[in-house]
PDB file of N, CA, C and O in Angstrom:
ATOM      1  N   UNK A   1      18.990   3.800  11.842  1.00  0.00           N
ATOM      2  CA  UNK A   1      18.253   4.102  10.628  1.00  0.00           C
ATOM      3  C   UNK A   1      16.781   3.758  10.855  1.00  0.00           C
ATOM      4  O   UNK A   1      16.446   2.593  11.070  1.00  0.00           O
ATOM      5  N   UNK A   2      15.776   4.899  10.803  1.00  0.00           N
ATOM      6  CA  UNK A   2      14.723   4.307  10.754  1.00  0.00           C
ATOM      7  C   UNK A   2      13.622   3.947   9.205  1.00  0.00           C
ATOM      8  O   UNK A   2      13.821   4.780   8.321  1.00  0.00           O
ATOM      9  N   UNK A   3      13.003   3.310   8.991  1.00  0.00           N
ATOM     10  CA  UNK A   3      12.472   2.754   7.986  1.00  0.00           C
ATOM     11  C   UNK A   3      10.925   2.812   7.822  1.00  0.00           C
ATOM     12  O   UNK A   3      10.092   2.047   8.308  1.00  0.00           O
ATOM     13  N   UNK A   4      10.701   4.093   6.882  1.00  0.00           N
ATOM     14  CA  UNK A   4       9.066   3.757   6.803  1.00  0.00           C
ATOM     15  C   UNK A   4       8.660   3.527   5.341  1.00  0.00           C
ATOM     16  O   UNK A   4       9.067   3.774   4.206  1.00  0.00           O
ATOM     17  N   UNK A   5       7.339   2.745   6.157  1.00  0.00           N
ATOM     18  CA  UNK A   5       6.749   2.335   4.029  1.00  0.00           C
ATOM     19  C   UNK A   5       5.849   3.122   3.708  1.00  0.00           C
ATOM     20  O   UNK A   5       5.024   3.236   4.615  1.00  0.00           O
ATOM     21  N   UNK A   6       5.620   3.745   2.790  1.00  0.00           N
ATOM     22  CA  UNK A   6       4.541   4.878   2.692  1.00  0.00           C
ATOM     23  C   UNK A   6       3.776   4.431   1.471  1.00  0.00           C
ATOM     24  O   UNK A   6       4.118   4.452   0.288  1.00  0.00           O
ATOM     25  N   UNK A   7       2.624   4.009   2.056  1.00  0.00           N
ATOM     26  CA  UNK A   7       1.429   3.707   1.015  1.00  0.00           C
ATOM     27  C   UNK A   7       0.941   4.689  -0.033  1.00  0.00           C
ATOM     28  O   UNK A   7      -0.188   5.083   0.260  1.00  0.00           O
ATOM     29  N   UNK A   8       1.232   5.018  -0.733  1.00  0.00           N
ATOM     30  CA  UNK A   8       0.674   6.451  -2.261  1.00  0.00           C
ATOM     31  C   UNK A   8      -0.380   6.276  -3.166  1.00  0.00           C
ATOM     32  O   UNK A   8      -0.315   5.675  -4.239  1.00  0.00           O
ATOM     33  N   UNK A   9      -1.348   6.829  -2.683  1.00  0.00           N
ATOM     34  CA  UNK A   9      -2.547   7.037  -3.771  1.00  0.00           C
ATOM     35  C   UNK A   9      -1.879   8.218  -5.188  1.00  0.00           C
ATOM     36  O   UNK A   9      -1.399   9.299  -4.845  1.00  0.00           O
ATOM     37  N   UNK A  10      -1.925   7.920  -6.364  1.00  0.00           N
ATOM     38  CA  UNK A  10      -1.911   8.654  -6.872  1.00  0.00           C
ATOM     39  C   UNK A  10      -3.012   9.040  -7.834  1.00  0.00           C
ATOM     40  O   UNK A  10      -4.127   8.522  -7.782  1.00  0.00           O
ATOM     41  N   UNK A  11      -2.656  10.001  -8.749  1.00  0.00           N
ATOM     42  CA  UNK A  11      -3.408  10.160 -10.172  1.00  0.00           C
ATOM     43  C   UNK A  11      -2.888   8.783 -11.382  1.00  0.00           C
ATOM     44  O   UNK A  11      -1.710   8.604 -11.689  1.00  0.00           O
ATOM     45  N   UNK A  12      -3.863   8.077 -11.837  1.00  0.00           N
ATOM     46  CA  UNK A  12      -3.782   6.890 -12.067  1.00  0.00           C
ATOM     47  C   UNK A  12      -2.809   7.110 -13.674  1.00  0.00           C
ATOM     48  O   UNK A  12      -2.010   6.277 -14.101  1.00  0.00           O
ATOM     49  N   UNK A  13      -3.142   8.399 -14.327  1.00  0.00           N
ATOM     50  CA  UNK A  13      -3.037   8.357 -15.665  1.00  0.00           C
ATOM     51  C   UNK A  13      -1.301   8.969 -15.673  1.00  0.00           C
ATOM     52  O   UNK A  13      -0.658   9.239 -16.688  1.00  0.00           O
ATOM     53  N   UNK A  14      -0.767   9.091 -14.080  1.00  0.00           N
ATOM     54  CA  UNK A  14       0.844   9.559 -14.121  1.00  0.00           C
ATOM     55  C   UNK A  14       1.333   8.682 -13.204  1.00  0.00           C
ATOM     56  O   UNK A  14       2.187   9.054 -12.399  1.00  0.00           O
ATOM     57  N   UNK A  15       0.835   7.363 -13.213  1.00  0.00           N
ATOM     58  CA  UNK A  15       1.815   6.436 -11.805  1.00  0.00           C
ATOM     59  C   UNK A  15       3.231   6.698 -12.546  1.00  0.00           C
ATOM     60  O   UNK A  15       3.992   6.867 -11.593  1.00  0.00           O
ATOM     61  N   UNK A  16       3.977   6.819 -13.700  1.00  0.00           N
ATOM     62  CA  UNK A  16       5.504   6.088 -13.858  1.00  0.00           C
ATOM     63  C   UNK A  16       5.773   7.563 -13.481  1.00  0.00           C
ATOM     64  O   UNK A  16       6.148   7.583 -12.309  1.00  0.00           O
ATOM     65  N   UNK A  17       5.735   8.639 -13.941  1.00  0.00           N
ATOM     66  CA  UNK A  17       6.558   9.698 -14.404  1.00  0.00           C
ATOM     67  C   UNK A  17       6.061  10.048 -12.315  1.00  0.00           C
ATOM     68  O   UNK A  17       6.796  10.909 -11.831  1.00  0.00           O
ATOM     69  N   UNK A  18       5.076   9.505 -11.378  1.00  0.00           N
ATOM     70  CA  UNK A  18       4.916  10.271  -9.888  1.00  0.00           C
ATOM     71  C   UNK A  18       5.876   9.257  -9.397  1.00  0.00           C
ATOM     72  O   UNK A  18       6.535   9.439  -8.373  1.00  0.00           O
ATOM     73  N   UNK A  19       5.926   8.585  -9.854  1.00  0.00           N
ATOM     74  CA  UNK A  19       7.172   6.985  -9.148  1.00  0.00           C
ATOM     75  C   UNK A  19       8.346   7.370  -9.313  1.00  0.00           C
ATOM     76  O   UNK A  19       9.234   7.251  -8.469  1.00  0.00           O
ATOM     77  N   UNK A  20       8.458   7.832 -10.329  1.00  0.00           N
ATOM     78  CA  UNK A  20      10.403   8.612 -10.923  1.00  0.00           C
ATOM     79  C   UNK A  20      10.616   9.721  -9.938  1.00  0.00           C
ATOM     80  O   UNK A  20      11.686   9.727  -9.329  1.00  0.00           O
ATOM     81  N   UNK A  21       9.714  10.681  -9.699  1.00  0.00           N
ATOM     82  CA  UNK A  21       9.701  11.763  -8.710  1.00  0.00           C
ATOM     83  C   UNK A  21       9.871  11.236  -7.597  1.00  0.00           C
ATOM     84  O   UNK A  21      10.744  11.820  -6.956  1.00  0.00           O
ATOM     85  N   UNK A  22       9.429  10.406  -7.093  1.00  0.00           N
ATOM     86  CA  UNK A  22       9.707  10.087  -5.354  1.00  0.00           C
ATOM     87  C   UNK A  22      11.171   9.121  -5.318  1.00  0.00           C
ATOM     88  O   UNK A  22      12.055   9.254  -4.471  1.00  0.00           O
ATOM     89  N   UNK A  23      11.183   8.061  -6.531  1.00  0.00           N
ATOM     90  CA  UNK A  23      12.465   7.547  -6.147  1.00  0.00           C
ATOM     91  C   UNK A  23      13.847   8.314  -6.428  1.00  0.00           C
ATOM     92  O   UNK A  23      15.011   7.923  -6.337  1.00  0.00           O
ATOM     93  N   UNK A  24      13.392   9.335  -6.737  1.00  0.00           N
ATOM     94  CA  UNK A  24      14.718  10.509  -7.099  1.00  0.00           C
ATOM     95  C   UNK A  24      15.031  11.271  -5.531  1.00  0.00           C
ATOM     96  O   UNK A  24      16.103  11.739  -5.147  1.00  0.00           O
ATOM     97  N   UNK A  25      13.860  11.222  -4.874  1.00  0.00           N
ATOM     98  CA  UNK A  25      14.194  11.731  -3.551  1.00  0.00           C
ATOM     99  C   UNK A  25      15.445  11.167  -2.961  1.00  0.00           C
ATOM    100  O   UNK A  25      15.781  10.015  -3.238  1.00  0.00           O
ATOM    101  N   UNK A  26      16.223  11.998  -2.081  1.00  0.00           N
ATOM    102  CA  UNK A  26      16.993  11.286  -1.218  1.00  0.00           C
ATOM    103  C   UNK A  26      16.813  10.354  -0.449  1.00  0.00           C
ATOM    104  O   UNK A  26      17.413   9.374  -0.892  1.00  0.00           O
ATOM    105  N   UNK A  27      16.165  10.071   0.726  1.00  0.00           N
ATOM    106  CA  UNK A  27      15.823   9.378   1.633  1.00  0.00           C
ATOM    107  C   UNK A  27      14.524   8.402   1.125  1.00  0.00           C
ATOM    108  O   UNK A  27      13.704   7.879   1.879  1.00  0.00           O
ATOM    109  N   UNK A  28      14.557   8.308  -0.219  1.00  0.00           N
ATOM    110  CA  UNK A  28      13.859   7.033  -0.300  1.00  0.00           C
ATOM    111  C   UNK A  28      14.975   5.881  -1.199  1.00  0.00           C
ATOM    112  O   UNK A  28      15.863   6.133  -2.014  1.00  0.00           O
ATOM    113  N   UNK A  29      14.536   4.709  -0.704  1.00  0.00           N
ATOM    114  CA  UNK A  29      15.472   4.167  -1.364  1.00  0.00           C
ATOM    115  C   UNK A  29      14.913   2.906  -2.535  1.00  0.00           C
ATOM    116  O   UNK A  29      15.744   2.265  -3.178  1.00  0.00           O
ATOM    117  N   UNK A  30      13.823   2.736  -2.648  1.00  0.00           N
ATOM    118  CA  UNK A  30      12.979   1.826  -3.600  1.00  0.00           C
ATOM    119  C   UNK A  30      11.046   2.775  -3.385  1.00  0.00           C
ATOM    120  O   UNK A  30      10.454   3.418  -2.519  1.00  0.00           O
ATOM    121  N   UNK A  31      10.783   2.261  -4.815  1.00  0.00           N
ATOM    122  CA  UNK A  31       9.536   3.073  -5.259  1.00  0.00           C
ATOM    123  C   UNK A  31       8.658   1.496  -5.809  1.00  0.00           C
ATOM    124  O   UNK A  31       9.301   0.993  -6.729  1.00  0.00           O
ATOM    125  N   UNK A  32       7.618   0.813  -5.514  1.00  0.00           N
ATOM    126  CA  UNK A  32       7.057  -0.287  -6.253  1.00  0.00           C
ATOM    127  C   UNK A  32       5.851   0.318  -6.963  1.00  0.00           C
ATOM    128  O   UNK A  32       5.084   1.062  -6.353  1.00  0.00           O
ATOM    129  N   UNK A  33       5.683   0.018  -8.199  1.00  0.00           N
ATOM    130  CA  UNK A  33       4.029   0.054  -8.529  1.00  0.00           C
ATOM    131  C   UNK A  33       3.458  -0.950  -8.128  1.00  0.00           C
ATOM    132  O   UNK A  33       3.919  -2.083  -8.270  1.00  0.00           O
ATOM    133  N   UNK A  34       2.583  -0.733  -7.677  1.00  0.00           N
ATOM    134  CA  UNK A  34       1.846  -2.040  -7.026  1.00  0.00           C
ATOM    135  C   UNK A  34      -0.200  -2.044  -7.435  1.00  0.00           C
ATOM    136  O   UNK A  34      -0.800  -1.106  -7.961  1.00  0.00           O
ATOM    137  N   UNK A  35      -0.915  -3.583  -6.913  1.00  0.00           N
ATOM    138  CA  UNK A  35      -1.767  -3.244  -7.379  1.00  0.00           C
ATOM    139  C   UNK A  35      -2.513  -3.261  -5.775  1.00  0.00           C
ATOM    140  O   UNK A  35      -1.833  -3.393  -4.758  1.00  0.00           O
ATOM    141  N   UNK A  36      -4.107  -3.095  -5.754  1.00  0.00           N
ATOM    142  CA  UNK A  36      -4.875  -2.672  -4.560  1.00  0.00           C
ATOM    143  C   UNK A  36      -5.294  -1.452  -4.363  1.00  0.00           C
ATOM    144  O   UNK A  36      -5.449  -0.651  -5.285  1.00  0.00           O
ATOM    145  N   UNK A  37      -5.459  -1.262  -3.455  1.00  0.00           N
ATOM    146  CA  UNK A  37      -6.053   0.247  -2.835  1.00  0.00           C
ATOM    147  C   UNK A  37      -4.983   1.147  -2.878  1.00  0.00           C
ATOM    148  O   UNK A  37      -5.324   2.267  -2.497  1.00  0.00           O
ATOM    149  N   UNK A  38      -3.399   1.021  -3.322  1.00  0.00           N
ATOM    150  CA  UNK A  38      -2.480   1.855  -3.022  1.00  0.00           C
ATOM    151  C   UNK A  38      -2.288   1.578  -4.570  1.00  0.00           C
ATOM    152  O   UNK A  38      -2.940   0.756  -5.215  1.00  0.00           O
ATOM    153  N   UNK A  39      -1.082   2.565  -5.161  1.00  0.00           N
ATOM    154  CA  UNK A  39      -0.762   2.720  -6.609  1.00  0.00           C
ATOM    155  C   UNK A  39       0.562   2.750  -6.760  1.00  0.00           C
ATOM    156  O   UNK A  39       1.008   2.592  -7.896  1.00  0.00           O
ATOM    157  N   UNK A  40       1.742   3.025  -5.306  1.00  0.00           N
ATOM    158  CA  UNK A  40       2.426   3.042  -5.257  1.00  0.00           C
ATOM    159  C   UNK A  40       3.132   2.576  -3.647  1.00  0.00           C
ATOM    160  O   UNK A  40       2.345   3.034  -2.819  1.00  0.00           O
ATOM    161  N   UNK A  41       4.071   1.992  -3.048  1.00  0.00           N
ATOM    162  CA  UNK A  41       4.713   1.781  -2.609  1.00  0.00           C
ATOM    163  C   UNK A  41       5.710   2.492  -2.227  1.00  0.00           C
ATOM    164  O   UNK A  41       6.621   2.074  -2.941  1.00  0.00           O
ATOM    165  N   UNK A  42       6.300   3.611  -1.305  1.00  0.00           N
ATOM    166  CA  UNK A  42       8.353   3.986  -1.183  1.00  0.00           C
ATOM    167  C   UNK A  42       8.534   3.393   0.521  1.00  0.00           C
ATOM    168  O   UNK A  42       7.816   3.235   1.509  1.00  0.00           O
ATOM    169  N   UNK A  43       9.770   3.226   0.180  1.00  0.00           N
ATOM    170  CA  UNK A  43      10.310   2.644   1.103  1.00  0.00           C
ATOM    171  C   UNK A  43      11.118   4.139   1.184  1.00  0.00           C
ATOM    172  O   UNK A  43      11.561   4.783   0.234  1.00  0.00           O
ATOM    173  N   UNK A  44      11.165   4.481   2.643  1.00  0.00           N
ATOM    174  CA  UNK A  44      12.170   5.391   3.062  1.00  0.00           C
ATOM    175  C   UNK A  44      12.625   5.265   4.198  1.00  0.00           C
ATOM    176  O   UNK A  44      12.119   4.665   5.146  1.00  0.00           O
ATOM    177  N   UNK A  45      14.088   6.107   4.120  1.00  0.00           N
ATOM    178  CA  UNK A  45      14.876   4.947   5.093  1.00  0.00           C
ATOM    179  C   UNK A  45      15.800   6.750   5.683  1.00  0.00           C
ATOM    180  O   UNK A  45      16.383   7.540   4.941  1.00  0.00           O
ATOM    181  N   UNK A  46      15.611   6.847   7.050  1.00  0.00           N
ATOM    182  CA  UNK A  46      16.298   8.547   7.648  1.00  0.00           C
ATOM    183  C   UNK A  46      16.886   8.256   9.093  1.00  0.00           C
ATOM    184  O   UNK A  46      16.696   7.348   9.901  1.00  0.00           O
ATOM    185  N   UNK A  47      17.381   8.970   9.092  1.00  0.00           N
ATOM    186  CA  UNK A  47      18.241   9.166  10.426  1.00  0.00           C
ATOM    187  C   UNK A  47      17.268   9.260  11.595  1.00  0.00           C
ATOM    188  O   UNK A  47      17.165   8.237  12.272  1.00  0.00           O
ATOM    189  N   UNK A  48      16.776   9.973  11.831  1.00  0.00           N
ATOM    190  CA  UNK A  48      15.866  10.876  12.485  1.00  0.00           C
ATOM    191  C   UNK A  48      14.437  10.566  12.668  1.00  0.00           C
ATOM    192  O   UNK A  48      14.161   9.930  11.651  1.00  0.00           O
ATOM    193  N   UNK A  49      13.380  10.654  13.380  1.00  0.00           N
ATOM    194  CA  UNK A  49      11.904  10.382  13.222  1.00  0.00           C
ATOM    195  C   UNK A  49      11.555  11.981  12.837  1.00  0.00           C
ATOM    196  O   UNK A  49      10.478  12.176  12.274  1.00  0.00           O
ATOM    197  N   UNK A  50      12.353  13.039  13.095  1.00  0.00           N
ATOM    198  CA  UNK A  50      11.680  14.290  12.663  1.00  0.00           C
ATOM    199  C   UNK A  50      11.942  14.263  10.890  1.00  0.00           C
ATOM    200  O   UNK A  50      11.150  14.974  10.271  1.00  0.00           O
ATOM    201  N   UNK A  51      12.694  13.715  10.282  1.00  0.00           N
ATOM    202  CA  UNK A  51      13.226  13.650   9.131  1.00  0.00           C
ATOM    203  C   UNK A  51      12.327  12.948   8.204  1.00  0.00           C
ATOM    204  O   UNK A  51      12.353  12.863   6.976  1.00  0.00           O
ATOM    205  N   UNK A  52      11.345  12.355   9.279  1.00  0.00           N
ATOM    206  CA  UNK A  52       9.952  11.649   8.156  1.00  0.00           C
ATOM    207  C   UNK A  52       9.094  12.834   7.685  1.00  0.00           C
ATOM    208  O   UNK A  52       8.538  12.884   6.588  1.00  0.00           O
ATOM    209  N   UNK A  53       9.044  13.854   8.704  1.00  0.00           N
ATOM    210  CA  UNK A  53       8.213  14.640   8.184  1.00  0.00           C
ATOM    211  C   UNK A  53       8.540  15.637   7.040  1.00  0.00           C
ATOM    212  O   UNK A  53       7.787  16.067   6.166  1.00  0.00           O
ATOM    213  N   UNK A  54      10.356  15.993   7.353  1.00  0.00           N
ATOM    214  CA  UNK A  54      10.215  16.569   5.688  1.00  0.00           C
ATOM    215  C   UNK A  54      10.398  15.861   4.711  1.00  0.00           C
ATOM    216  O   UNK A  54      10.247  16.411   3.620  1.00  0.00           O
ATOM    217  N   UNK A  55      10.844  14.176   4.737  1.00  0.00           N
ATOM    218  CA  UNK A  55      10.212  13.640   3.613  1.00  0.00           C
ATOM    219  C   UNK A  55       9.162  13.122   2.913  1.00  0.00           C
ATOM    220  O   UNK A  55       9.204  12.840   1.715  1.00  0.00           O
ATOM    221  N   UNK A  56       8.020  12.962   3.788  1.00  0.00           N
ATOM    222  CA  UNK A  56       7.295  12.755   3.772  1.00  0.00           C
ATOM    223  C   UNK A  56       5.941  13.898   3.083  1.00  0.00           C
ATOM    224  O   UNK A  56       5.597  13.966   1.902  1.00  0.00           O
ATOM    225  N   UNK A  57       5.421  14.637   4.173  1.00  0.00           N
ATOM    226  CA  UNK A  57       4.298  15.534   3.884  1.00  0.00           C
ATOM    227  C   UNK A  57       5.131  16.597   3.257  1.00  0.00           C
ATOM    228  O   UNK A  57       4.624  17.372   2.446  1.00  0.00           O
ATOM    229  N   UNK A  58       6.489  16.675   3.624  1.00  0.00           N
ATOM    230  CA  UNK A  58       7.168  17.863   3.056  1.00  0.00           C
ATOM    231  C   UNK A  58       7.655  17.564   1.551  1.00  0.00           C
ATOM    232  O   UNK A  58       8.075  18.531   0.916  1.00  0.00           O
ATOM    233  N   UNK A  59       7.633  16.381   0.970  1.00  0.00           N
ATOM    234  CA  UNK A  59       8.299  16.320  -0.508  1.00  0.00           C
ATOM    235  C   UNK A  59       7.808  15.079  -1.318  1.00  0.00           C
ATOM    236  O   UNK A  59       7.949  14.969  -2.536  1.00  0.00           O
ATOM    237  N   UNK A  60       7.223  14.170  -0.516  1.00  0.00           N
ATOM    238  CA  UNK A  60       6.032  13.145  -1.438  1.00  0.00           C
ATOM    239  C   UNK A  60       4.966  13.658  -1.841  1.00  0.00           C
ATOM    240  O   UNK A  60       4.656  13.778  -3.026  1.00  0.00           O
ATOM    241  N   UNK A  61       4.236  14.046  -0.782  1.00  0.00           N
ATOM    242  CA  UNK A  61       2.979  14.472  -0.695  1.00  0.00           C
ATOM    243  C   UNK A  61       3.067  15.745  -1.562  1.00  0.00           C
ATOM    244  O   UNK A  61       1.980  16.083  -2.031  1.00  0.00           O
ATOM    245  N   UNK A  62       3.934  16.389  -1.823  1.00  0.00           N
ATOM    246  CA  UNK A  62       3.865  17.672  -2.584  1.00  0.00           C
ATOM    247  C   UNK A  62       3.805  17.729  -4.161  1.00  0.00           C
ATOM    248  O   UNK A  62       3.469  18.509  -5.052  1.00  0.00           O
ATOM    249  N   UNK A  63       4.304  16.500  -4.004  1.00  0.00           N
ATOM    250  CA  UNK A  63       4.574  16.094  -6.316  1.00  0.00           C
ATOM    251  C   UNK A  63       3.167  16.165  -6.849  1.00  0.00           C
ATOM    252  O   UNK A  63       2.175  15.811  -6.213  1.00  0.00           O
ATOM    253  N   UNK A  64       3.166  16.579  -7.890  1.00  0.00           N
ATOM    254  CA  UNK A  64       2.143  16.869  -8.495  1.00  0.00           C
ATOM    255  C   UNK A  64       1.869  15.519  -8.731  1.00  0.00           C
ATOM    256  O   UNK A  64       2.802  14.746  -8.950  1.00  0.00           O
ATOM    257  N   UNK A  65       0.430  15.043  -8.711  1.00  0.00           N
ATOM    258  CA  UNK A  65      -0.331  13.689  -8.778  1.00  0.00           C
ATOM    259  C   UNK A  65      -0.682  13.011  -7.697  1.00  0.00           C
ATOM    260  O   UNK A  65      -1.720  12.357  -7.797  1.00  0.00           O
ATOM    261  N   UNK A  66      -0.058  12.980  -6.601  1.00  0.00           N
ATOM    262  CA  UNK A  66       0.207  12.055  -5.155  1.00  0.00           C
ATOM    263  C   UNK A  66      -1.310  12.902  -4.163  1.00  0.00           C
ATOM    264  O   UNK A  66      -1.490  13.983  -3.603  1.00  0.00           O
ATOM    265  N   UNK A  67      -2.021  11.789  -4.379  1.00  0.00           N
ATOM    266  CA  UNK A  67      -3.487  12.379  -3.866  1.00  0.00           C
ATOM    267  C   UNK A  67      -3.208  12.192  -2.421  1.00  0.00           C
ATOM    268  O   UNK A  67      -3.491  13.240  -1.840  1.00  0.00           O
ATOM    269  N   UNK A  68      -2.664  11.074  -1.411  1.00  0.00           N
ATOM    270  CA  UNK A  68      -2.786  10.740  -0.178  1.00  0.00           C
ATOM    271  C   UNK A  68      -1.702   9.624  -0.311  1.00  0.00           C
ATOM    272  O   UNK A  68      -1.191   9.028  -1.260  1.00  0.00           O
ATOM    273  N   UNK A  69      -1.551   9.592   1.226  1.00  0.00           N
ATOM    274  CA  UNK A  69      -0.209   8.658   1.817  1.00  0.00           C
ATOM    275  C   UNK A  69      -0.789   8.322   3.181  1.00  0.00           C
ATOM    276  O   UNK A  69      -1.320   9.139   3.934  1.00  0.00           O
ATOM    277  N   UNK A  70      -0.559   6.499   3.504  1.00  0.00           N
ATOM    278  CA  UNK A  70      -0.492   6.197   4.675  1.00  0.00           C
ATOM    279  C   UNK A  70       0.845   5.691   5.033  1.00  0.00           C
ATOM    280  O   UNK A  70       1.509   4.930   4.328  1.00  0.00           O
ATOM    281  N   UNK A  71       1.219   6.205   6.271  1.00  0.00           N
ATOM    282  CA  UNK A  71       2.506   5.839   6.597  1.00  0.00           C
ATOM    283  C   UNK A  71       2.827   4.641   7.849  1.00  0.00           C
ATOM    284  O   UNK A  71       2.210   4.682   8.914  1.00  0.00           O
ATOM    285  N   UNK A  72       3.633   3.828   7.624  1.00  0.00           N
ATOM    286  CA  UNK A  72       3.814   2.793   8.716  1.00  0.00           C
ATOM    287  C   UNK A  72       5.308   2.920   8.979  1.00  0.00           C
ATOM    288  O   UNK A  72       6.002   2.640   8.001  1.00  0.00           O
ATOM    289  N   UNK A  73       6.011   3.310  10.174  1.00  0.00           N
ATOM    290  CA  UNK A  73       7.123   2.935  10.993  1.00  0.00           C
ATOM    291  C   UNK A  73       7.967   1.248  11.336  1.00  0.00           C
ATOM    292  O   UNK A  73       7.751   0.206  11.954  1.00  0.00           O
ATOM    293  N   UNK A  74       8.497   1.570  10.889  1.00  0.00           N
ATOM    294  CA  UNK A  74       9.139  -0.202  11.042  1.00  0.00           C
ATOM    295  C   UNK A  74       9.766  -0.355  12.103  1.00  0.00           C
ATOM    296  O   UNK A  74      10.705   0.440  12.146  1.00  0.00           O
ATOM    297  N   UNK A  75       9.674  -1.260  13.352  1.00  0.00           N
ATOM    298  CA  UNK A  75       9.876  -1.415  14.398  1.00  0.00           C
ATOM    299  C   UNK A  75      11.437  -1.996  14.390  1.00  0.00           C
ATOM    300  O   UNK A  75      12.394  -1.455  14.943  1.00  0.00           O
ATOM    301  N   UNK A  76      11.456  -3.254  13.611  1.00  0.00           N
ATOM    302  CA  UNK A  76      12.383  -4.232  13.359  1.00  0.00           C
ATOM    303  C   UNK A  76      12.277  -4.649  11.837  1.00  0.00           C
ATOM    304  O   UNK A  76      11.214  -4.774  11.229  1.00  0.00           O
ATOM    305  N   UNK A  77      13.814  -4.888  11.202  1.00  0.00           N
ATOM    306  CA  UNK A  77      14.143  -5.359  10.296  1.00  0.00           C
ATOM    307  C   UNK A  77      14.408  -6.460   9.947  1.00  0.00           C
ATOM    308  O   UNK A  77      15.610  -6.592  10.178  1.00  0.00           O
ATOM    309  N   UNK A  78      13.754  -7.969   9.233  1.00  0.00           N
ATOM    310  CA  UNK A  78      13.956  -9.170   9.320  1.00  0.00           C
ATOM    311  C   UNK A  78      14.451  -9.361   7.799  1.00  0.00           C
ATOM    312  O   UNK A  78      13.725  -8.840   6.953  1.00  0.00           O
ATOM    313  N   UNK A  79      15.404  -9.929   7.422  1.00  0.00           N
ATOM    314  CA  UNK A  79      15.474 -10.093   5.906  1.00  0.00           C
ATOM    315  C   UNK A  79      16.942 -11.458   5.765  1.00  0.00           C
ATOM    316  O   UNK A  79      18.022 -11.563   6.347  1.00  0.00           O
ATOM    317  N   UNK A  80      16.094 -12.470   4.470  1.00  0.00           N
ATOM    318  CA  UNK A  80      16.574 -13.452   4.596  1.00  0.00           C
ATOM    319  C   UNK A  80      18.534 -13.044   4.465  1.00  0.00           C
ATOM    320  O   UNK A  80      19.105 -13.989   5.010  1.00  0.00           O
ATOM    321  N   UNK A  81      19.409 -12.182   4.033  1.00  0.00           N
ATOM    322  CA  UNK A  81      20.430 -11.768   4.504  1.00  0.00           C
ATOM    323  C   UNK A  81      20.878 -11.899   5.914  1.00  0.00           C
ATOM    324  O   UNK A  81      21.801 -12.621   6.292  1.00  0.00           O
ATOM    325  N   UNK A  82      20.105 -11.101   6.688  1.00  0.00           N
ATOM    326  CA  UNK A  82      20.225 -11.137   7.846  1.00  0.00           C
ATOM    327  C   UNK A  82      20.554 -12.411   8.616  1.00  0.00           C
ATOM    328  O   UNK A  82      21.417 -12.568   9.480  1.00  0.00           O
ATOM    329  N   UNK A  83      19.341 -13.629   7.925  1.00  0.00           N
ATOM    330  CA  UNK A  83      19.334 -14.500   8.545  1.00  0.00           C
ATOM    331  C   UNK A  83      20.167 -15.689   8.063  1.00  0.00           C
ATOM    332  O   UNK A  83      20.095 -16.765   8.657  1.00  0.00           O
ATOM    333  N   UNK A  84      20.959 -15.515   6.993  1.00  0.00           N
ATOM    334  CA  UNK A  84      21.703 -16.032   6.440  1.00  0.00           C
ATOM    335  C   UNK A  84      23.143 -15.931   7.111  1.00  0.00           C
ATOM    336  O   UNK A  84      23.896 -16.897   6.988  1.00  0.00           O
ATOM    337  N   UNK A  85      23.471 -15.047   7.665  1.00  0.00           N
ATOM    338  CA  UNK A  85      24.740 -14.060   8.222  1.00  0.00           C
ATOM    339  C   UNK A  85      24.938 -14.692   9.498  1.00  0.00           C
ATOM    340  O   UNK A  85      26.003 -15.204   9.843  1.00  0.00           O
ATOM    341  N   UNK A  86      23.561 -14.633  10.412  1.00  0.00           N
ATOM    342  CA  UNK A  86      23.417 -15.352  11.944  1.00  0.00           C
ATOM    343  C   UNK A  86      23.677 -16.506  11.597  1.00  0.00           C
ATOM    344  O   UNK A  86      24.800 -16.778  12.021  1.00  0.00           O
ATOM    345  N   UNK A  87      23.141 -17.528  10.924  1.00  0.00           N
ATOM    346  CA  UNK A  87      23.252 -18.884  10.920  1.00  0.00           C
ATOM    347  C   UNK A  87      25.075 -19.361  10.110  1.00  0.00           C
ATOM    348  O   UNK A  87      25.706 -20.409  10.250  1.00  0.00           O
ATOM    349  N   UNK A  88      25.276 -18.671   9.668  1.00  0.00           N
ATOM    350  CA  UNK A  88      26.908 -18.869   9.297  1.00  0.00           C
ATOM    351  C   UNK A  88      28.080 -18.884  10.201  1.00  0.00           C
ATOM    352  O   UNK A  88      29.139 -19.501  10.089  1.00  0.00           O
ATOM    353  N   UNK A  89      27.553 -17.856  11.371  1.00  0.00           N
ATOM    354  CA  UNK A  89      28.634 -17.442  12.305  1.00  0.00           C
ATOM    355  C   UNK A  89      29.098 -18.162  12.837  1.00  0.00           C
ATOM    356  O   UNK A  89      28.177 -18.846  13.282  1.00  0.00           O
ATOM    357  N   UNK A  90      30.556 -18.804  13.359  1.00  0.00           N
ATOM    358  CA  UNK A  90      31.075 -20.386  13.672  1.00  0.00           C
ATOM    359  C   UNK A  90      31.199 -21.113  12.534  1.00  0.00           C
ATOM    360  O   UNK A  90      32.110 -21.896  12.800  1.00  0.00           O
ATOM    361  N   UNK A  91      30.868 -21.309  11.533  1.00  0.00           N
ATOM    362  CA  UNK A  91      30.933 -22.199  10.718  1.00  0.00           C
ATOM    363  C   UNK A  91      31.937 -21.913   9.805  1.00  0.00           C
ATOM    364  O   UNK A  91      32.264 -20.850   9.278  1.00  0.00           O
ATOM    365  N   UNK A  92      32.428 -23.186   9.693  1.00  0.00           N
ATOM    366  CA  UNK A  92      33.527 -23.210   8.292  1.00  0.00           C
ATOM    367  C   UNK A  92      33.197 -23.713   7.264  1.00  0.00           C
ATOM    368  O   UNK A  92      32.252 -24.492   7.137  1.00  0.00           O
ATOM    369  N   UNK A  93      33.965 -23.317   6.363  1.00  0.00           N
ATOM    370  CA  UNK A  93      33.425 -23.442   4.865  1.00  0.00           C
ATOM    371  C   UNK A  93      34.215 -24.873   4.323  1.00  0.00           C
ATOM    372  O   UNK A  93      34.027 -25.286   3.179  1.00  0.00           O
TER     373      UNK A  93
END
């Protein structure tokens, strides 16, 4: 599974109703409003590295409001689950 975060400029006066549109997508799986230079946050999560591009420029970028997107690739996944799971293994309860 690969995992990218896609930074979203939008039109300021439709962040909820451009946030409902992208987290309705398939291959995203969380949408944040957030504050800074970005307006929105998706986390998307695909099989494929060709599969960023039709979710990406092919169906974010296309919603009406969504001015620009920077995209970052996630190398590795660290999350306190994870690390909860490793440190259990051997151990009895």
């Amino acid at each position: 599974m690969i995992t990218a975060i896609v930074l979203i400029k939008t039109s300021v006066d439709r962040i909820p109703e451009i946030a409902e549109s992208i987290a309705a997508l398939d291959s995203v799986s969380e949408v944040f409003s957030v504050t800074g230079t970005y307006d929105l946050i998706a986390m998307v999560r695909v099989a494929r590295h060709d599969d960023l591009a039709d979710v990406i420029p092919g169906r974010i970028s296309k919603i009406q409001g969504v001015e620009g997107t920077d995209t970052h690739v996630a190398f590795r996944t660290y999350s306190q689950h994870d690390l909860e799971a490793a440190f259990s293994i051997g151990l009895d309860s």
